[in-house]
OpenMM code with the backbone's topology and positions (N, CA, C; nanometers):
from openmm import Vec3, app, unit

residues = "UNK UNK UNK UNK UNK UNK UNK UNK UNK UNK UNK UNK UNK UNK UNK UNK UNK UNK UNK UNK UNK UNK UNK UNK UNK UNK UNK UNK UNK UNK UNK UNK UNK UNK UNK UNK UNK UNK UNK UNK UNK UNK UNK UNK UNK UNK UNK UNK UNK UNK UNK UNK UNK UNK UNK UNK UNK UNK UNK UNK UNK UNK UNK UNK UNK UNK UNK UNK UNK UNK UNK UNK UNK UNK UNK UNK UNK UNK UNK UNK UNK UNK UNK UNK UNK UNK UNK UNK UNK UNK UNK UNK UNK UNK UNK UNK UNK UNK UNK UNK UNK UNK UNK UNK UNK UNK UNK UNK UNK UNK UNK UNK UNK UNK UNK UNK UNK UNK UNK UNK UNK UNK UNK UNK UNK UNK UNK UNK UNK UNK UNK UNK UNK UNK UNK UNK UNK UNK UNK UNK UNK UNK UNK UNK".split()
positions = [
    Vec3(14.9983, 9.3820, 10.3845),
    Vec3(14.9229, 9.4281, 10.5002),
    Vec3(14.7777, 9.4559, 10.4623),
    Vec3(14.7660, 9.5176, 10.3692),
    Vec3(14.6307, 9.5426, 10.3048),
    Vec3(14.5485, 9.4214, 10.2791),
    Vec3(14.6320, 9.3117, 10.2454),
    Vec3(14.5428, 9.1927, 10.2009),
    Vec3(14.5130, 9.1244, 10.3376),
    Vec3(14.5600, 9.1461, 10.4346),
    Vec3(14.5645, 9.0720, 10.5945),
    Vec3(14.4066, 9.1244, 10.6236),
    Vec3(14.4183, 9.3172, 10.6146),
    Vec3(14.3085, 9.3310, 10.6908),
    Vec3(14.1860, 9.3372, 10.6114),
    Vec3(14.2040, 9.3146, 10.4993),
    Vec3(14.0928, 9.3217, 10.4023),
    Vec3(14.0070, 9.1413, 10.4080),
    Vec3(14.1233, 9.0316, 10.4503),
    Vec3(14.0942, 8.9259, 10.5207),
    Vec3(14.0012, 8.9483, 10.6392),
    Vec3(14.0331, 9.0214, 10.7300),
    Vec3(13.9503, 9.0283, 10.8040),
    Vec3(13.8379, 9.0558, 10.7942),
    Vec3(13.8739, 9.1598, 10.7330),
    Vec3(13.6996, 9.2184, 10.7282),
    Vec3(13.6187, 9.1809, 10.6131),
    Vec3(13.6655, 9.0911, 10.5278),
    Vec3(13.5894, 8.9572, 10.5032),
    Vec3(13.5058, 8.8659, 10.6013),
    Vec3(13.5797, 8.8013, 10.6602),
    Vec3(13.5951, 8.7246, 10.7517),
    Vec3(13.4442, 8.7814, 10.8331),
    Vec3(13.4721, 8.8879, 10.9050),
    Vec3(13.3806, 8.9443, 10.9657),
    Vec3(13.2345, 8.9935, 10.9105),
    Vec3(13.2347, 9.0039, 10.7850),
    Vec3(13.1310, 8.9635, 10.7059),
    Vec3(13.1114, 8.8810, 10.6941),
    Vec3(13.1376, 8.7742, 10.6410),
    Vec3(13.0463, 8.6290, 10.6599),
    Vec3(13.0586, 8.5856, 10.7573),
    Vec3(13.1213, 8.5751, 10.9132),
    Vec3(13.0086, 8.5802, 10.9600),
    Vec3(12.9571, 8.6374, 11.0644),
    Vec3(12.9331, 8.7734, 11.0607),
    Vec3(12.8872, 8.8759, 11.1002),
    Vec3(12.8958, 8.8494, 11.2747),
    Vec3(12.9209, 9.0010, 11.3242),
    Vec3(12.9240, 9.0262, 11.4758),
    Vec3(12.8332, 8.9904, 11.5125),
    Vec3(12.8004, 8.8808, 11.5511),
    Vec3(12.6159, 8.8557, 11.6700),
    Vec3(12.7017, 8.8803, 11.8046),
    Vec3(12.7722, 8.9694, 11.8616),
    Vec3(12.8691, 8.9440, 11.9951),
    Vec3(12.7477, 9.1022, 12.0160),
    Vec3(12.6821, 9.0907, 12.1460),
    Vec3(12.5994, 9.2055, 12.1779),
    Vec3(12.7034, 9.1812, 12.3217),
    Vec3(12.6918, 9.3905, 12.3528),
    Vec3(12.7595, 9.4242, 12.5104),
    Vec3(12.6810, 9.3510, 12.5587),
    Vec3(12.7329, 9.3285, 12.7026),
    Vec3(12.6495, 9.2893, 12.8204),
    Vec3(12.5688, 9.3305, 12.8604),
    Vec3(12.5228, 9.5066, 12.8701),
    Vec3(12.4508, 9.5512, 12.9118),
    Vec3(12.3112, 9.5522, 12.8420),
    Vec3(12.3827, 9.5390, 12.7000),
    Vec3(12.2540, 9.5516, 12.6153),
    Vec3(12.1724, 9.4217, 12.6094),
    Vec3(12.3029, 9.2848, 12.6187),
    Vec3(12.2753, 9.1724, 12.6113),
    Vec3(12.1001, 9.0992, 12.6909),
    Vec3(12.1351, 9.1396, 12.8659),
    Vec3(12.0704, 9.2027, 12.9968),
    Vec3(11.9582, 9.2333, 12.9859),
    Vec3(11.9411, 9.3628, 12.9145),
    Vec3(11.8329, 9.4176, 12.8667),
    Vec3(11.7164, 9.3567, 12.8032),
    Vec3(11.8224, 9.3137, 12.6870),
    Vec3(11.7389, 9.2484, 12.6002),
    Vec3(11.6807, 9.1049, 12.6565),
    Vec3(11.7562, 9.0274, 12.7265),
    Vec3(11.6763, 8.9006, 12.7750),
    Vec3(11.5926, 8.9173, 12.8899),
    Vec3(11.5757, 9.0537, 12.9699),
    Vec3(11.4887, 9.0986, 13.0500),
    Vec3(11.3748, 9.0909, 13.0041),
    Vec3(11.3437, 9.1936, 12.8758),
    Vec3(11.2662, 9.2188, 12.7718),
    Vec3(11.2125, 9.0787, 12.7594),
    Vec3(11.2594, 8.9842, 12.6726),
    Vec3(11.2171, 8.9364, 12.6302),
    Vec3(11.1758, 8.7930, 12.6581),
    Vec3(11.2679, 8.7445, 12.7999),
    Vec3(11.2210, 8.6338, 12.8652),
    Vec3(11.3628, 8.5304, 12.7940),
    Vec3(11.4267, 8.5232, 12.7115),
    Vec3(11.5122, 8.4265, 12.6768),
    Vec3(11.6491, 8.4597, 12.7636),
    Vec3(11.6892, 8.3204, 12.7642),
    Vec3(11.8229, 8.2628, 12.8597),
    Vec3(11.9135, 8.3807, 12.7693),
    Vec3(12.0086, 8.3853, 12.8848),
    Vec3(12.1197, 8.4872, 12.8038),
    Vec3(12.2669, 8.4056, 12.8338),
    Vec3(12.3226, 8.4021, 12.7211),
    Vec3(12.4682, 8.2842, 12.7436),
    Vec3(12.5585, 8.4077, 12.7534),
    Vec3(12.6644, 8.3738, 12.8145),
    Vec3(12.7630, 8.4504, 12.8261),
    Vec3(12.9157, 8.4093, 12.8269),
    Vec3(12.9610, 8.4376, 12.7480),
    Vec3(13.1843, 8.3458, 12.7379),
    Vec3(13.2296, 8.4680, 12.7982),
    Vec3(13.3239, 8.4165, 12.9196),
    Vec3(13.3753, 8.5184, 12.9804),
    Vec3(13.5493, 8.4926, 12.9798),
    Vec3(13.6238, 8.5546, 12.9065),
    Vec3(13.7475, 8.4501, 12.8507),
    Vec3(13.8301, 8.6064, 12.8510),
    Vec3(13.9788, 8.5497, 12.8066),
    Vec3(14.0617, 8.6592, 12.7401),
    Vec3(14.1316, 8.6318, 12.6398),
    Vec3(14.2094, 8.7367, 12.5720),
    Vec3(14.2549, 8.7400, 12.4345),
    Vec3(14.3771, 8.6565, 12.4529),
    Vec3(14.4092, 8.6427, 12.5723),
    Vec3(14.5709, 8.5490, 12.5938),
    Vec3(14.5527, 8.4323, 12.5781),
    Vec3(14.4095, 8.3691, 12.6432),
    Vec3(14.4386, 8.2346, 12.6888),
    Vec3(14.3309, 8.1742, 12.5693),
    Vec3(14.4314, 8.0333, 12.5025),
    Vec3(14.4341, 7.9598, 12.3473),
    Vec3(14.2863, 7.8886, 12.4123),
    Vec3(14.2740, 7.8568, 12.5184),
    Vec3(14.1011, 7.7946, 12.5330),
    Vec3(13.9666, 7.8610, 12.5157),
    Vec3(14.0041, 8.0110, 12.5186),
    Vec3(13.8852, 8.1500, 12.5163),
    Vec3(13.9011, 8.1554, 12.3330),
    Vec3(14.0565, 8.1684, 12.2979),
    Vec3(14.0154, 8.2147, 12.1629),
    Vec3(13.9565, 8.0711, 12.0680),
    Vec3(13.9563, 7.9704, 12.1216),
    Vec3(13.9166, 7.9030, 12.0726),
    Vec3(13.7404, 7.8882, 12.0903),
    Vec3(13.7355, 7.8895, 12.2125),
    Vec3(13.5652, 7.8858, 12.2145),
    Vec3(13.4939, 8.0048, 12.1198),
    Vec3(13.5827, 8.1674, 12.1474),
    Vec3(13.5536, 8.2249, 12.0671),
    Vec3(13.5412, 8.2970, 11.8893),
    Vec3(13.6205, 8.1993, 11.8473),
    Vec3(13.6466, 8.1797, 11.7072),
    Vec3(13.6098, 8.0946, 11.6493),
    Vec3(13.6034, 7.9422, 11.6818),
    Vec3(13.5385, 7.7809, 11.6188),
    Vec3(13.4026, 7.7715, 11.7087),
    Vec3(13.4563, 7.7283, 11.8606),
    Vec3(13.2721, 7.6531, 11.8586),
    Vec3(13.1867, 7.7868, 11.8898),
    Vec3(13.1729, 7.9308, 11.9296),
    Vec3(13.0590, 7.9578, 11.9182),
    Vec3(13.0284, 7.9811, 11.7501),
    Vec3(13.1035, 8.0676, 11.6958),
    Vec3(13.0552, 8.0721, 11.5986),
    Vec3(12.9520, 7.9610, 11.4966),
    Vec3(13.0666, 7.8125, 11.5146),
    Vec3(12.9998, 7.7140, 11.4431),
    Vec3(12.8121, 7.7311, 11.4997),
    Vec3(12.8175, 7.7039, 11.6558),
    Vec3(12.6816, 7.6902, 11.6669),
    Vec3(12.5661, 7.8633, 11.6150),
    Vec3(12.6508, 7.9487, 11.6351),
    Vec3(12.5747, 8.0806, 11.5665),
    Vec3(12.5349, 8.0341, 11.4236),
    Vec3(12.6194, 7.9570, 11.3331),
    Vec3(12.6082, 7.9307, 11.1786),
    Vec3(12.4512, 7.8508, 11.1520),
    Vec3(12.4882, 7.7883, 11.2884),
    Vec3(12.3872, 7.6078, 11.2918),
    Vec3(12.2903, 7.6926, 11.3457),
    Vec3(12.2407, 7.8385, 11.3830),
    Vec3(12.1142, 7.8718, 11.4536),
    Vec3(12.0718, 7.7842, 11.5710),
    Vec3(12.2130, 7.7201, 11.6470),
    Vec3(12.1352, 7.6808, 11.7931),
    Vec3(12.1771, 7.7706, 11.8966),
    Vec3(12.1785, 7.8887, 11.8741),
    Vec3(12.2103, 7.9980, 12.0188),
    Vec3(12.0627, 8.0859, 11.9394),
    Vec3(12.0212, 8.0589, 11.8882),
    Vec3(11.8695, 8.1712, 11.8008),
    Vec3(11.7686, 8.1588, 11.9182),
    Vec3(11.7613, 8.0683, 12.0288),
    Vec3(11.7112, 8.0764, 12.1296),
    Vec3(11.7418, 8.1488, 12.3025),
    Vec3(11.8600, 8.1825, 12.2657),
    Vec3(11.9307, 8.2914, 12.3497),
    Vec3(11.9919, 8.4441, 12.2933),
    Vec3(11.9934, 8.4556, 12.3862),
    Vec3(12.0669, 8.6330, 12.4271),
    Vec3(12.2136, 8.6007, 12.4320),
    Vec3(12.3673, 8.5806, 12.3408),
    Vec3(12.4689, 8.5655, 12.3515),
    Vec3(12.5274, 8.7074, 12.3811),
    Vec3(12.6459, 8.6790, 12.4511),
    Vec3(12.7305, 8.8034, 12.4615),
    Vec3(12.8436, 8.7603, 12.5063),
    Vec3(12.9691, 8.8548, 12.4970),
    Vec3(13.1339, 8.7641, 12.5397),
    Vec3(13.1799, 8.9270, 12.6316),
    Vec3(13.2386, 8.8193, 12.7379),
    Vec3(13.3308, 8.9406, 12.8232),
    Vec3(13.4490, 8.9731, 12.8241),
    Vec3(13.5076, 9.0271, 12.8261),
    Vec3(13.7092, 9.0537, 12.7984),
    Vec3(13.7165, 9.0498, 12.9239),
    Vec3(13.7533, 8.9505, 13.0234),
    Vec3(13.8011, 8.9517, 13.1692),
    Vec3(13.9090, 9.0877, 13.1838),
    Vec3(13.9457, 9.0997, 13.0833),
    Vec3(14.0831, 9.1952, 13.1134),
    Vec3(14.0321, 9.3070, 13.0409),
    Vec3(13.9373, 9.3678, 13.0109),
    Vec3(13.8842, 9.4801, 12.9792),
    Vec3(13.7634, 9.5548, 13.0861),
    Vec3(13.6736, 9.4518, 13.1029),
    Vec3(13.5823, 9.4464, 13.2090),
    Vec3(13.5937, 9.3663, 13.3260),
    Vec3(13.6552, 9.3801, 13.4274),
    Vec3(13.7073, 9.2762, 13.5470),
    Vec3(13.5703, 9.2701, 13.6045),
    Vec3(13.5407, 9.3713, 13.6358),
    Vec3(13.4250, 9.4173, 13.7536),
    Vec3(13.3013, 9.3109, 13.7141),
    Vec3(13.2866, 9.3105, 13.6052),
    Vec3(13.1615, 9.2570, 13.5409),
    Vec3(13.2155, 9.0640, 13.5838),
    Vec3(13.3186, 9.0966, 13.5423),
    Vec3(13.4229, 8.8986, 13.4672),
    Vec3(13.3664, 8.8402, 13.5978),
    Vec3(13.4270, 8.9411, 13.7296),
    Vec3(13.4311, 8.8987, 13.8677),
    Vec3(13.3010, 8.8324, 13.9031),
    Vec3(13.1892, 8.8898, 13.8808),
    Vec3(13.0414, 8.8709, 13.9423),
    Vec3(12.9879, 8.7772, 13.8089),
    Vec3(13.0179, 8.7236, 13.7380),
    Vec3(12.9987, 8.6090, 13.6722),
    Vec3(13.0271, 8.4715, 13.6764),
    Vec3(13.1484, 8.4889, 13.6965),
    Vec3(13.2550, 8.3763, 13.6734),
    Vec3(13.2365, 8.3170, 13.7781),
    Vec3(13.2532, 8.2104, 13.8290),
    Vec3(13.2357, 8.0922, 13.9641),
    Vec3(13.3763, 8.0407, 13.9339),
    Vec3(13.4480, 8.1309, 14.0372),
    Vec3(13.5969, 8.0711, 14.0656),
    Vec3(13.6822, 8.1267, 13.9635),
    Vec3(13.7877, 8.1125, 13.9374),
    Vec3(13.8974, 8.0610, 13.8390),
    Vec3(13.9129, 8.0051, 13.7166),
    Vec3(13.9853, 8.0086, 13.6386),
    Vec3(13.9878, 7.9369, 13.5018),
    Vec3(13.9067, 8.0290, 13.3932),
    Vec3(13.9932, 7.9961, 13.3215),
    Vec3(13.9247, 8.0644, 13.1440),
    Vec3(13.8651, 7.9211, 13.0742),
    Vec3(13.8218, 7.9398, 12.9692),
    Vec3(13.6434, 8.0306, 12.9722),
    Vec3(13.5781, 8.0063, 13.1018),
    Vec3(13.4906, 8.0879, 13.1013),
    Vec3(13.3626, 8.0095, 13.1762),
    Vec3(13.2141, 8.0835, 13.0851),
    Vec3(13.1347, 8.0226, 13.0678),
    Vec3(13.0156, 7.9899, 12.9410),
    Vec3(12.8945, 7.9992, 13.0729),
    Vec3(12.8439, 8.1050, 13.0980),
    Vec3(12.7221, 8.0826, 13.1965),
    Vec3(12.6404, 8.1524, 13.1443),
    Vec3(12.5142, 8.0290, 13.1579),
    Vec3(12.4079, 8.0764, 13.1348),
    Vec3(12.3144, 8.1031, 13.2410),
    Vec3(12.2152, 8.1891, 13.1832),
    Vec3(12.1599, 8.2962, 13.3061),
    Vec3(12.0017, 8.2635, 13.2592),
    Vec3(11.9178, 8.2214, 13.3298),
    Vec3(11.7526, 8.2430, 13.2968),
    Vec3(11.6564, 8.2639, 13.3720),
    Vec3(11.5411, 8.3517, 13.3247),
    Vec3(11.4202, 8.4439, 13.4298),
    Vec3(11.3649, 8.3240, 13.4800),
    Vec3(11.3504, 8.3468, 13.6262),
    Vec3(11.2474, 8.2433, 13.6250),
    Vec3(11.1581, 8.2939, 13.7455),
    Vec3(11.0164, 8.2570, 13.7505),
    Vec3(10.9400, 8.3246, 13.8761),
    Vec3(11.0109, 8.3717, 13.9920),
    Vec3(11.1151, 8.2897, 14.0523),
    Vec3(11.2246, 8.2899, 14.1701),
    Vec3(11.3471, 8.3724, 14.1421),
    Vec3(11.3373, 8.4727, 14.0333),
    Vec3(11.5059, 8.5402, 14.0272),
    Vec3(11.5222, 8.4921, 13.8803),
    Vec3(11.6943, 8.5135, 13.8760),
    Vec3(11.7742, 8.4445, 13.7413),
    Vec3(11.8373, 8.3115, 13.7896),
    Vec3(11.8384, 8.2315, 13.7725),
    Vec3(11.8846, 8.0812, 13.7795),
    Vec3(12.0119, 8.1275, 13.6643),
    Vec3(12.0991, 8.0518, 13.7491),
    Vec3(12.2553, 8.0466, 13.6458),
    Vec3(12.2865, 7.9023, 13.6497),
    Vec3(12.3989, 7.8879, 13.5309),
    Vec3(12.4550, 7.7494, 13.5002),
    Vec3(12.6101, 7.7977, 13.4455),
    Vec3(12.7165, 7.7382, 13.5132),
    Vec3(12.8379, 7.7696, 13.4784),
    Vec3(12.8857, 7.6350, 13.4367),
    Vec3(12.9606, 7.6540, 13.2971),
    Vec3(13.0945, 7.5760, 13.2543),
    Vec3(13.2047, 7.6331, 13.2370),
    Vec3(13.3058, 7.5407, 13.2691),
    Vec3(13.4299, 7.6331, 13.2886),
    Vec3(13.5369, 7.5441, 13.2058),
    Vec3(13.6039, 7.5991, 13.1113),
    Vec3(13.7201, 7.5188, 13.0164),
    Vec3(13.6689, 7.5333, 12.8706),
    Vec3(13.7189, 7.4849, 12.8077),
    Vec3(13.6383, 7.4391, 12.6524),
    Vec3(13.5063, 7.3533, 12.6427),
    Vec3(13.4248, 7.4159, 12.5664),
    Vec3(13.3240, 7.2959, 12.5395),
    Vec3(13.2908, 7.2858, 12.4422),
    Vec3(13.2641, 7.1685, 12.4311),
    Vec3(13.1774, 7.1241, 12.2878),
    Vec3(13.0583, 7.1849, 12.2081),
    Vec3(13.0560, 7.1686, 12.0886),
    Vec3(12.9374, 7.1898, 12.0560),
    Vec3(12.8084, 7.1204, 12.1248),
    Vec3(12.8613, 6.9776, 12.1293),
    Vec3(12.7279, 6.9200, 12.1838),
    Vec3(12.6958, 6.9891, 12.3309),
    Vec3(12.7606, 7.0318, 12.3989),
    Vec3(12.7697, 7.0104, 12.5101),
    Vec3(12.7301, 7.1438, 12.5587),
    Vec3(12.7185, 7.2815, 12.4416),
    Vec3(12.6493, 7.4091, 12.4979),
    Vec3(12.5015, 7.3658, 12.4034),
    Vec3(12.5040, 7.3244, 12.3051),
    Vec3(12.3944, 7.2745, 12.2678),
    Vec3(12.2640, 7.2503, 12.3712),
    Vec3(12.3133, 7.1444, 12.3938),
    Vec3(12.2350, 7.0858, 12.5252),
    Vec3(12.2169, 7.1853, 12.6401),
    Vec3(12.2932, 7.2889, 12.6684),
    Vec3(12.2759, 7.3884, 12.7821),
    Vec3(12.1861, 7.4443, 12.7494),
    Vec3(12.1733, 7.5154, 12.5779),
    Vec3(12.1135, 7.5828, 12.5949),
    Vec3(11.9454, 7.5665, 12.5236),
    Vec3(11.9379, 7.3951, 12.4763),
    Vec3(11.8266, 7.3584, 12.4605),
    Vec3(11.7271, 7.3338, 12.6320),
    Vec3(11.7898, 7.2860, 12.6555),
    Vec3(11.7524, 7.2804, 12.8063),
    Vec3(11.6631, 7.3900, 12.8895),
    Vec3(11.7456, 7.5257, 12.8673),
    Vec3(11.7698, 7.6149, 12.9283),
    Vec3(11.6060, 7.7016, 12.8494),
    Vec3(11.6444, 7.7026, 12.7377),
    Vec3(11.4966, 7.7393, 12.6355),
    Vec3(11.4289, 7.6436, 12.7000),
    Vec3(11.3966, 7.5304, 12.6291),
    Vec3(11.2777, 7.4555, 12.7262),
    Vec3(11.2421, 7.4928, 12.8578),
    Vec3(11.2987, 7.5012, 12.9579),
    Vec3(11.2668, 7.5367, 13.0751),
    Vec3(11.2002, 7.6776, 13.1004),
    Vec3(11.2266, 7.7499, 12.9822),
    Vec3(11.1704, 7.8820, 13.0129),
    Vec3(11.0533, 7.8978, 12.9156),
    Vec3(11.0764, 7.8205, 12.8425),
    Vec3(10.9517, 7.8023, 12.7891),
    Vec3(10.8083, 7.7305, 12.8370),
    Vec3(10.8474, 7.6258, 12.9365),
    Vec3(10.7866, 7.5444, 12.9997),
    Vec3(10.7304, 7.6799, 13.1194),
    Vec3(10.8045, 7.7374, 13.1793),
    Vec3(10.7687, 7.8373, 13.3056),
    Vec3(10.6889, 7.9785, 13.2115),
    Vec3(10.7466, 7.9817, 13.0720),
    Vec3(10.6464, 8.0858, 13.0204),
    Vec3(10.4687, 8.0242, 13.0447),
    Vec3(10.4700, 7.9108, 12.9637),
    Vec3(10.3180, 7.8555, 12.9110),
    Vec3(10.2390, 7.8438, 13.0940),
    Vec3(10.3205, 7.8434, 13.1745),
    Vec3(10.2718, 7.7852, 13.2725),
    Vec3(10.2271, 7.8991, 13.3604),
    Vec3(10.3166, 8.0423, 13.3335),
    Vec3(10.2458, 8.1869, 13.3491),
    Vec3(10.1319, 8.2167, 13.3057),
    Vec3(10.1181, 8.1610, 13.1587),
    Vec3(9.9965, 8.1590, 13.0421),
    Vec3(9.9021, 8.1201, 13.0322),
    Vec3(9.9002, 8.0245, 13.1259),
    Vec3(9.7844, 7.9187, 13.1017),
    Vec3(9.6385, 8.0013, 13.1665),
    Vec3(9.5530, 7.9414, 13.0727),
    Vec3(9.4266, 8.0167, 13.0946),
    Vec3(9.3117, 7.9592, 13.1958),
    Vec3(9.2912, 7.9915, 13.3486),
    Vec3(9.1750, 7.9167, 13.4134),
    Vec3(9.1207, 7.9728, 13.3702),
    Vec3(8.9653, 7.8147, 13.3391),
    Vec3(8.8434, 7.8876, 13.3259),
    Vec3(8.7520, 7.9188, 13.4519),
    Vec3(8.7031, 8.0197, 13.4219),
    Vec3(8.6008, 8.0758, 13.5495),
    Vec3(8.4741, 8.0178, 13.5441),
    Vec3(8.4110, 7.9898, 13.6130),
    Vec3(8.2918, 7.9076, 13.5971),
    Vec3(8.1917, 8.0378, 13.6213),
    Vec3(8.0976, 8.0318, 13.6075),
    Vec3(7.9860, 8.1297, 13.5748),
    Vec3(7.8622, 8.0458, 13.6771),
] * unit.nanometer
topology = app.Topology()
chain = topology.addChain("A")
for resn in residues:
    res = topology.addResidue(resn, chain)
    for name in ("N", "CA", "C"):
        topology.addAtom(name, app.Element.getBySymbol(name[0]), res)
């Protein structure tokens, strides 16, 4: 038994909790202008523990979520929250959320996905807010 949980918490050292609450998650991409991804899954169903054990992590390893705000929901811990996320039915659902002059713009996937395939969500998703940052930024000149 000792060697099980001493596994774990191995495990959990290399490679470390990047799982931030929601609330803080929120906060922080308020703050700071980046897309915030969100897995909204449960501990029962083999498609959540999978997104949440192999592909996010892999892409946390690969530094392609370093452009978002990640965070994961326990549908069955936090309903209230799961409810006002989720679009419909089905475990996972992977939505991403980003500031934009008009509100938060969302993007829902629902099932397993690929690496390539949040990749791309969330290169996208950076670009676009990056594109609407520079375009806040941009400097007219005043003529004199």
């Amino acid at each position: 038994m000792l060697g099980v949980t001493l596994a774990i918490l191995l495990q959990a050292a290399v490679t470390g909790d990047t799982t931030t609450d929601y609330n803080t998650a929120f906060k922080s991409a308020d703050e700071t202008g980046k897309p915030m991804l969100v897995l909204v899954g449960t501990d029962w169903c083999p498609a959540c523990v999978t997104m949440k054990q192999s592909v996010i992590p892999r892409l946390q390893r690969a530094g392609r979520l370093s452009g978002v705000v990640y965070t994961e929901i326990d549908a069955d811990a936090q309903p209230g929250i799961a409810r006002k996320i989720m679009s419909g039915g089905g475990y996972p659902q992977l939505a991403l959320y980003r500031k934009s002059k008009d509100g938060w713009k969302r993007q829902v996937l629902v099932g397993v996905q690929s690496e390539s395939t949040i990749k791309t969500l969330v290169e996208r998703a950076v670009a676009a807010q990056q594109a609407e940052s520079k375009d806040k930024l941009e400097v007219i000149p005043v003529s004199q």
